[in-house]
C-alpha positions in Angstrom: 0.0 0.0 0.0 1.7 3.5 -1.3 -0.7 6.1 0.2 -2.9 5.1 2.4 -5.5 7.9 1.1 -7.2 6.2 -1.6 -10.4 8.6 -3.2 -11.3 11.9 -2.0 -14.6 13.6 -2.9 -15.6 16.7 -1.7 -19.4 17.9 -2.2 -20.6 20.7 -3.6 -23.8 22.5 -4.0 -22.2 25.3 -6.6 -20.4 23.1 -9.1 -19.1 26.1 -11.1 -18.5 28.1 -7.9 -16.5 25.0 -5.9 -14.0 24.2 -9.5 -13.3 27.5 -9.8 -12.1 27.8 -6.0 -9.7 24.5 -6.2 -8.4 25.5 -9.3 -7.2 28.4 -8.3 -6.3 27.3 -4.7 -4.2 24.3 -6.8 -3.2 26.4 -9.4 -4.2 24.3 -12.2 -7.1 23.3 -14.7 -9.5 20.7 -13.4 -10.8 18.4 -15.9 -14.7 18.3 -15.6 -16.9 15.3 -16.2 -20.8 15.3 -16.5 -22.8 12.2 -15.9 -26.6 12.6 -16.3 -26.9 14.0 -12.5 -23.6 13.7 -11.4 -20.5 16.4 -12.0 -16.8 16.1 -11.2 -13.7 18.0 -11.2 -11.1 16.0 -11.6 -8.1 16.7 -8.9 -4.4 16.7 -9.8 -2.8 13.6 -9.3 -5.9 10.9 -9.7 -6.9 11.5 -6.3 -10.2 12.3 -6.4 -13.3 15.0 -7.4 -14.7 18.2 -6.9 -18.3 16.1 -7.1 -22.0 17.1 -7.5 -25.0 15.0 -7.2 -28.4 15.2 -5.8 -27.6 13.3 -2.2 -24.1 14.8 -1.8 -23.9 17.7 0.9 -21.0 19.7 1.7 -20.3 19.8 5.9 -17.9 21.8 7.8 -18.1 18.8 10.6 -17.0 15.6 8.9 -13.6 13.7 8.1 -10.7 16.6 7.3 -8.9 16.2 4.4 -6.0 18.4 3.9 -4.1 19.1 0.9 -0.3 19.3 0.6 0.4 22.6 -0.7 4.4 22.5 0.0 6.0 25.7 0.8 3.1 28.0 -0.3 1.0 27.6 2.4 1.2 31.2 3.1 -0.1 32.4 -0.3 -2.4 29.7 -0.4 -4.4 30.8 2.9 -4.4 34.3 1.3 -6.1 32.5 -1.4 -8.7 31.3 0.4 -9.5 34.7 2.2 -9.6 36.6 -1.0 -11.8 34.0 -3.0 -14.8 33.0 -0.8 -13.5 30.4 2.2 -12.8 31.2 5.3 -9.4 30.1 7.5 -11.2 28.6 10.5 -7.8 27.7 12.3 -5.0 29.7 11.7 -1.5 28.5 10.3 0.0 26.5 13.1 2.9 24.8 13.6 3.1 21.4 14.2 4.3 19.9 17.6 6.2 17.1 16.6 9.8 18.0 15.2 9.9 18.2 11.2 6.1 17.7 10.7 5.4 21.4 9.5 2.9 23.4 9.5 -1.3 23.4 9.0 -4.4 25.5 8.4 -8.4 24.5 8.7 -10.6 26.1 6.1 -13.8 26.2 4.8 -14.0 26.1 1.2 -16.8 28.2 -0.9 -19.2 25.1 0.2 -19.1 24.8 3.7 -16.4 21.9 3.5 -13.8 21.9 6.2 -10.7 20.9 5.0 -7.1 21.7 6.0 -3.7 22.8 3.9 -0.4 21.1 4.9 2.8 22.8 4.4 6.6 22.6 4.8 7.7 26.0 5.6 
């Protein structure tokens, strides 16, 4: 077993609104799929979807995922405060030795997620 993350999907209500956000927050083009009443955004990497679908509802109380956004966690939480999420737990570093640094958001949804970063 490589990762032990296999599939991510993270719901959203405003499928335009939610691709938009994560491409720009990953700085790259998501690939978009339509399936009869199903939508996905394809995340980089073949790790999973920005998804829509009738019984799919974004939460800011369930499993955290949190994306690895290297040594630009700094711009990236400016990111989310200029483009409709909201930093919910500031950058913080953390406690064990050489395990960097972390922020909670919640994305233009209502998903709480975090960002992991190096710096």
């Amino acid at each position: 077993m490589d990762n032990l993350i296999a599939w991510v999907e993270i719901p959203s209500t405003d499928f335009e609104r939610a691709v938009n956000f994560y491409s720009g927050l990953l700085e790259t083009k998501l690939e978009t799929i339509v399936c009869e009443t199903e939508k996905m955004a394809c995340l980089p990497g073949n790790v999973g979807y920005v998804f829509a679908a009738p019984d799919y509802r974004p939460s800011d109380q369930g499993v955290i995922v949190s994306l690895n956004v290297g040594k630009q966690l700094d711009s990236r939480i400016l990111f989310v405060e200029a483009n409709g999420g909201k930093i919910v737990v500031p950058k913080t570093k953390i406690q064990c030795e050489g395990r960097g640094w972390f922020a909670l958001f919640t994305d233009t949804e209502g998903n709480r997620l975090g960002l992991y970063g190096e710096e």
